[in-house]
C-alpha positions in Angstrom: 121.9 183.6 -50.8 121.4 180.9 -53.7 123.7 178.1 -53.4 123.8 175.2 -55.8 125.2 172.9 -53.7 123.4 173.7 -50.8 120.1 172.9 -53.0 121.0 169.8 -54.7 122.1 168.4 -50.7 118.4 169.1 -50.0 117.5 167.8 -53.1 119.2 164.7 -52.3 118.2 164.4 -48.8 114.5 164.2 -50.0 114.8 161.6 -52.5 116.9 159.3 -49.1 114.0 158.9 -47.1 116.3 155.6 -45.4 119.7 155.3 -44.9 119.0 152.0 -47.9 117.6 155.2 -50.2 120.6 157.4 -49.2 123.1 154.5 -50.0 120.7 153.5 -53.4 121.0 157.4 -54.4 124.9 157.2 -53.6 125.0 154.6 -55.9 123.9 156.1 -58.8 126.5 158.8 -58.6 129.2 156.8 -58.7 127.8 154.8 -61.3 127.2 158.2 -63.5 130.6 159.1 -63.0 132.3 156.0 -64.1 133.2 153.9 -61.0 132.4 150.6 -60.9 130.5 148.6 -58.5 132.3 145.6 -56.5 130.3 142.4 -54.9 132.4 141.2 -51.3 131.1 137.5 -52.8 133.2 138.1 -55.7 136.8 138.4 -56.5 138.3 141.9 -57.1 140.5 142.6 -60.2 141.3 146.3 -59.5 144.2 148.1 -61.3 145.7 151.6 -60.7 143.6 154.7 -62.2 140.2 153.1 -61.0 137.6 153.8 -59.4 135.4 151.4 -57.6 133.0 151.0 -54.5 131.0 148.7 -52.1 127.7 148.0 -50.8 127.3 146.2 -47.4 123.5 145.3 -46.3 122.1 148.2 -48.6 123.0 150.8 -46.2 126.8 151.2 -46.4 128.9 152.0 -48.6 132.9 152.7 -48.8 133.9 154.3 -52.1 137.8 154.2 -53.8 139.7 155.8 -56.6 142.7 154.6 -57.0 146.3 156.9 -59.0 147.4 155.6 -61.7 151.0 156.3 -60.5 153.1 155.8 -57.1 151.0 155.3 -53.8 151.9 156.8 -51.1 149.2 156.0 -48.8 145.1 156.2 -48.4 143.2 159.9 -47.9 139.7 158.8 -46.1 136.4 160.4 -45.1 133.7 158.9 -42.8 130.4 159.7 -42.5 126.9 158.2 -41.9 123.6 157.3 -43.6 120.9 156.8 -40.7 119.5 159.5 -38.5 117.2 159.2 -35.2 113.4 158.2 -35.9 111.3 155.2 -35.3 111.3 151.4 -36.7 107.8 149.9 -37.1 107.5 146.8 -35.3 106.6 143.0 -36.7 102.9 142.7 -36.5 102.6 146.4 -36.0 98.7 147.2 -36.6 96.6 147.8 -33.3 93.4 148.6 -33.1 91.5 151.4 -30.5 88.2 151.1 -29.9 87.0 149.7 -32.9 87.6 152.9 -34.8 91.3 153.9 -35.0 94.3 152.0 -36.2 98.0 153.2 -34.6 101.2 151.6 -35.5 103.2 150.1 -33.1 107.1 151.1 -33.2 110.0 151.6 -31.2 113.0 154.8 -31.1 115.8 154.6 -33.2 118.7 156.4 -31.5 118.2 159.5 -29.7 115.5 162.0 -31.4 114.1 164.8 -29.5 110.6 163.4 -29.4 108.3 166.1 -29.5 109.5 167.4 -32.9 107.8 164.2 -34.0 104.1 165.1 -33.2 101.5 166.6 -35.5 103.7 166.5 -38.6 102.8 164.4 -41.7 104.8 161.2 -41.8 105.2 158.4 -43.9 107.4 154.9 -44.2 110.7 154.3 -45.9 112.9 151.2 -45.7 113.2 147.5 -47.6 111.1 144.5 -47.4 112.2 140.9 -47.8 110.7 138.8 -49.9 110.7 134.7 -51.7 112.5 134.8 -55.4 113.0 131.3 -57.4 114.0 130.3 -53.8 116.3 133.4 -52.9 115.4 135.8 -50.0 115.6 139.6 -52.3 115.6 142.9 -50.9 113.1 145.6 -52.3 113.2 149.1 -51.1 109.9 151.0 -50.5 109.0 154.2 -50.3 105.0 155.0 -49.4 105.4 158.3 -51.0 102.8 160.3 -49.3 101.1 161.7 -46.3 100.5 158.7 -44.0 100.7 158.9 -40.8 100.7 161.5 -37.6 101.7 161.1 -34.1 98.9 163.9 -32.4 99.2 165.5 -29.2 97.1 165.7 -26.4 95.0 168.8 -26.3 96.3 170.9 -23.9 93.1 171.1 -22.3 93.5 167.9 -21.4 96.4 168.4 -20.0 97.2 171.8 -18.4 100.7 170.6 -17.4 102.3 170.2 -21.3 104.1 173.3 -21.6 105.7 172.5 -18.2 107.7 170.2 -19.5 106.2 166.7 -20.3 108.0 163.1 -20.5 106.5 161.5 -23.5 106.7 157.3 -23.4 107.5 155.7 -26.7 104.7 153.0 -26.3 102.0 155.1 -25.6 102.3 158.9 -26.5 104.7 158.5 -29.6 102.8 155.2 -31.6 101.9 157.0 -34.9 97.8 157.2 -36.2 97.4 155.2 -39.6 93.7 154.8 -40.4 90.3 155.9 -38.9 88.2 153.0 -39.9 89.3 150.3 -37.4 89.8 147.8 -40.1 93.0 146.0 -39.4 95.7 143.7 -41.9 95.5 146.8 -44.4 99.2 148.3 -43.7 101.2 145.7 -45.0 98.7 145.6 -47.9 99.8 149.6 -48.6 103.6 148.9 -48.1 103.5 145.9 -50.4 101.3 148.0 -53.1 104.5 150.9 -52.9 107.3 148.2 -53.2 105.4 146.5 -55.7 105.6 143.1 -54.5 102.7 141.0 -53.1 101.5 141.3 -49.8 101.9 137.0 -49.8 105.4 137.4 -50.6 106.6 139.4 -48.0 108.6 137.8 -45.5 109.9 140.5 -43.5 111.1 144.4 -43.4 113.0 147.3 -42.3 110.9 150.2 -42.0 111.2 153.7 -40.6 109.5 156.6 -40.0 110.1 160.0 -41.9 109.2 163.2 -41.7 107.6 164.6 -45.4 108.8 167.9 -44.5 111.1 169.2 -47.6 114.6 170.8 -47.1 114.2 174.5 -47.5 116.0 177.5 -47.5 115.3 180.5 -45.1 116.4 183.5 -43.4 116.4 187.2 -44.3 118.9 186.4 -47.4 118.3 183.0 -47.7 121.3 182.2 -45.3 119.7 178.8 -43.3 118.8 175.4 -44.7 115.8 173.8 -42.9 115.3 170.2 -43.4 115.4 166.4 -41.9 118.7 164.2 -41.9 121.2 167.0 -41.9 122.7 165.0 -39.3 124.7 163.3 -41.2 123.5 163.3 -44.7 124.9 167.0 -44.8 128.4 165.6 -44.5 127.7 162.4 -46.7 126.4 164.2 -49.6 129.8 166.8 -49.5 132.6 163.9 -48.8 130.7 162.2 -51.6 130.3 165.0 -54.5 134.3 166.2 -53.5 135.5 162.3 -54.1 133.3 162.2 -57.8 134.9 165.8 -58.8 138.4 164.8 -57.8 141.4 162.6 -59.2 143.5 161.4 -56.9 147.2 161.8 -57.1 149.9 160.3 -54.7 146.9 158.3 -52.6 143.9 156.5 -53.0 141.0 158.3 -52.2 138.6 156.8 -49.7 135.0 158.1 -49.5 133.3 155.4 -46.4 129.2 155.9 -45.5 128.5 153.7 -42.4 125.4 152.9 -40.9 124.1 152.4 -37.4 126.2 155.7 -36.0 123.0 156.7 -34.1 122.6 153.7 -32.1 126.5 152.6 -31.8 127.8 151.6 -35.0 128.2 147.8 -33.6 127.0 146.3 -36.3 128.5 144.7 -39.7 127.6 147.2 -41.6 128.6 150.5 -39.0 131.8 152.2 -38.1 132.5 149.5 -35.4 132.2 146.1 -37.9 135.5 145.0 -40.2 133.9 146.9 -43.0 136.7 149.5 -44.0 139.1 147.0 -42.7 138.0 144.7 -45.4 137.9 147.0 -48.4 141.3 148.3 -47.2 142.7 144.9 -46.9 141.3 144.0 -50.4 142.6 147.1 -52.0 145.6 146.1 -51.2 145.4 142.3 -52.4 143.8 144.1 -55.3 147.1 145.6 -56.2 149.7 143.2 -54.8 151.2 144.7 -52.3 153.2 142.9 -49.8 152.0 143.1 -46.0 155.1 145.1 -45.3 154.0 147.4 -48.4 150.1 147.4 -47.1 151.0 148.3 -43.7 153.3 151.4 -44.7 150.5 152.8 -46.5 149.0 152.3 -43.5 151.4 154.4 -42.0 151.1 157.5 -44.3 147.1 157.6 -44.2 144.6 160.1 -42.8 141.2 160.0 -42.0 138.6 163.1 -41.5 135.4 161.8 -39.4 132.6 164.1 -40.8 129.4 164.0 -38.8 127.8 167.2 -37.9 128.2 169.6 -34.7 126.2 171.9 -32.4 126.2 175.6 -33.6 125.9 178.1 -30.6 122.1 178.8 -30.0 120.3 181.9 -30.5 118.2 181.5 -27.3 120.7 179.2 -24.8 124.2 180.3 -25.7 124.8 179.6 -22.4 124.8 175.7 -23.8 128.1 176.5 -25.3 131.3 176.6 -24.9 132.8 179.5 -23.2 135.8 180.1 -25.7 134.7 177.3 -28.4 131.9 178.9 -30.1 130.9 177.7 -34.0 128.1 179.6 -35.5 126.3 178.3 -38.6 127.9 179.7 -42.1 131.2 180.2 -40.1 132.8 177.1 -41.7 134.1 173.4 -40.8 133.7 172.6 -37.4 137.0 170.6 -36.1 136.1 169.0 -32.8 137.7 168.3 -29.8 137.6 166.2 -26.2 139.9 166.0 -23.5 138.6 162.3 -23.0 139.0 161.4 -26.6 135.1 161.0 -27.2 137.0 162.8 -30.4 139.9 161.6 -32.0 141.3 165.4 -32.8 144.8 165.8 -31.8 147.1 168.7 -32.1 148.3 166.6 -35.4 145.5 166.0 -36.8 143.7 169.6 -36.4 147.1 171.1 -37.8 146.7 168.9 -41.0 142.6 170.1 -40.8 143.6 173.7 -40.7 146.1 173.7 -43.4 143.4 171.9 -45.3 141.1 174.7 -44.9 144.1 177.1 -45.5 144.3 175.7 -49.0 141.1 175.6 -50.0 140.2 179.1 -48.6 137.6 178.3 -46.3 137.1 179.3 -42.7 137.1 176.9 -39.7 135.5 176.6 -36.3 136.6 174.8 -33.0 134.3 172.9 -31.0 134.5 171.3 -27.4 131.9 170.4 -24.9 131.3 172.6 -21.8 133.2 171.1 -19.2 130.1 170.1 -17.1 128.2 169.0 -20.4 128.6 165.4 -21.3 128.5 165.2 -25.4 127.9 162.9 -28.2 130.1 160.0 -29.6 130.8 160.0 -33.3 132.8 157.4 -36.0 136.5 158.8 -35.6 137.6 156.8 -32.6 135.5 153.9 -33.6 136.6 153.5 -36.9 140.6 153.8 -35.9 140.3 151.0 -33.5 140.1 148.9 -36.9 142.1 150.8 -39.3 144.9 152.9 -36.6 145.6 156.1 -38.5 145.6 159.8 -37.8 142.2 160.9 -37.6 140.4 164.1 -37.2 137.0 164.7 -36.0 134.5 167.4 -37.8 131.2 168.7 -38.8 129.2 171.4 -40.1 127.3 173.6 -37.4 123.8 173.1 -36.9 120.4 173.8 -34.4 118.3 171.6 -32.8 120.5 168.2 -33.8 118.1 165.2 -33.3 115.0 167.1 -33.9 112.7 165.6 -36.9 114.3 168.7 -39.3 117.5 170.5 -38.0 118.7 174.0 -39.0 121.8 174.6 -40.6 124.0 177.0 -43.2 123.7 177.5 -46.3 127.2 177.7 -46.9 128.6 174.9 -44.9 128.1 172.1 -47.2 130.2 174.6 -50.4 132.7 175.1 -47.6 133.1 171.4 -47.0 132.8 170.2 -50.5 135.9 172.5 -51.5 137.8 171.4 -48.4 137.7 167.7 -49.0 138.4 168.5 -53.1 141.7 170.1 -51.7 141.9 166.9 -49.5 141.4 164.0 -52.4 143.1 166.0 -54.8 146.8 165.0 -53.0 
């Protein structure tokens, strides 16, 4: 079951080993395609029939095209650029017993642990450093095998496959050398960035998993790989908003960051971000307050970020009558307690989407006794109040180190929100 665009979202998601890479690789489509790139120091000159986007903090970015006729309002998607893993510490070298050296880090949102262990890792992120008296940003990728987190042997411990709690300070501190000689990993992540060890002042650094995306199955049909939460849904918004033109709206494509651990940050789905670019767009073009705020009034939103897929060995997990299964299309989302911002309204619009662009479409609710996930819809339209629907494409194992989902989803998607910009 080849799929093009199934291959070149893996492809994607293994040159983004941060959400900074993701946002850096983002970048470069838009540039290739003719939009232009915005600074929030600067002053905007926008005019209708362009197409523009933002960066904020290297790991967000909101993307517009504007018609070059009447506006009748804004068509957005959300999505998101970081994923559960672990953030090396400041000083993070410690030595054991004179022979090993381990890493010290801490979790970044909620990863299933375990899928962590005995897996070759490595480190991704940005480093500060001292410019002609400017504090830069340099991303860094230490592009090969460096690091494991190992089990214990199960002989020393009989009790593992009883279920086993693992503590982040001790059982989950990934192994980095075998020598005991300490002060040699920043030395190796200034070498990568290519930058002095001297002239580093700080840095955000993750851990990632150097598994590639892959396809699998009896005809091809699953895609295994890291980050499909949410990169799936970022890299589809993003190649339907390059391959459209809008028409009667202007055609919003916004990546936060920071949906794993809350989004409360200036650069996530809870900061004044898409407020901003909204509120510039419209300064951009003169509009009066009166004519800003009726735009306003005739926008929608589609809050992409990926959902569970019934599982082949606990279907019991799922829904009774709300059952998505991967390669069975969009996943529209709801919650009684508005966790999701779906409404009768806003699914309706979802649907006839899907309609148009001949694509099938899944519900999705919580068991009633489950407690879910939160996601970007209802955040985001505390700041910017328009209809808003929540989806995702279905997956296994969401949080693990590499998740399972369809090969067909992200076509699916892609063709959806082309139907969606193309209004």
């Amino acid at each position: 079951m080849k799929n093009k665009i199934a291959q070149d979202m893996l492809k994607f998601i293994e040159k983004s080993p941060s959400a900074f890479h993701a946002v850096e690789n983002l970048c470069q489509l838009y540039l290739d395609k003719g939009y232009e790139q915005l600074d929030e120091k600067a002053v905007w000159a926008l005019k209708k029939g362009g197409k523009y986007f933002a960066v904020r903090n290297q790991s967000a970015l909101i993307a517009f095209a504007i018609p070059d006729g009447e506006i009748c309002g804004f068509h957005m998607t959300s999505s998101h650029s970081d994923s559960p893993t672990f953030k090396v510490k400041e000083n993070p070298e410690m030595a054991v017993e004179d022979h090993y050296i381990k890493l010290n880090t801490e979790k970044y949102g909620g990863m299933i642990h375990s899928t962590w262990m005995d897996r070759p890792l490595s480190v991704a992120g940005r480093v500060t450093v001292l410019e002609d008296g400017k504090v830069l940003s340099k991303l860094v990728n230490v592009d090969k095998d460096l690091l494991v987190i190992p089990s214990v042997a199960i002989h020393m411990n009989r009790e593992v496959n009883n279920g086993v709690a693992l503590n982040p300070q001790v059982d989950l501190l990934p192994l980095f050398a075998g020598d005991g000689k300490k002060d040699t990993f920043m030395k190796t992540v200034a070498k990568a960035a290519g930058v002095k060890e001297a002239d580093i002042l700080s840095h955000d650094l993750f851990l990632y998993v150097r598994d590639k995306g892959r396809t699998l199955g009896r005809d091809g049909e699953f895609v295994l790989s890291p980050k499909l939460d949410d990169l799936q849904c970022v890299y589809a918004s993003t190649v339907a908003m390059i391959e459209s033109k809008p028409v009667n709206y202007i055609n919003i494509c916004a990546v936060f960051d920071n949906e794993e651990v809350g989004s409360g940050t200036k650069q996530g789905a809870d900061s004044t971000f898409l407020e901003d670019v909204l509120c510039r767009i419209g300064e951009g073009l003169e509009l009066s307050g009166s004519e800003y705020c009726r735009l306003i009034a005739d926008s929608f939103m589609i809050s992409a970020d990926n959902g569970h897929a019934v599982h082949p060995n606990h279907p019991e997990k799922a829904d009774p009558t709300n059952r998505p299964y991967i390669n069975g299309g969009i996943v529209i989302k709801y919650h009684g307690s508005q966790k999701y911002a779906t409404d009768a309204m806003s699914a309706g619009v979802l649907k006839s989407l899907c309609k148009e662009a001949d694509v099938p479409c899944q519900t999705y609710a919580n068991r009633s006794d489950i407690a879910g996930g939160s996601t970007l819809g209802n955040i985001s339209t505390a700041h910017v109040s328009v209809p808003t629907v929540d989806i995702g494409l279905p997956q296994l194992a969401m949080h693990s180190a590499v998740e399972t989902g369809g090969t067909l989803d992200t076509q699916y998607a892609v063709k959806m929100f082309k139907v969606f910009y193309g209004k």
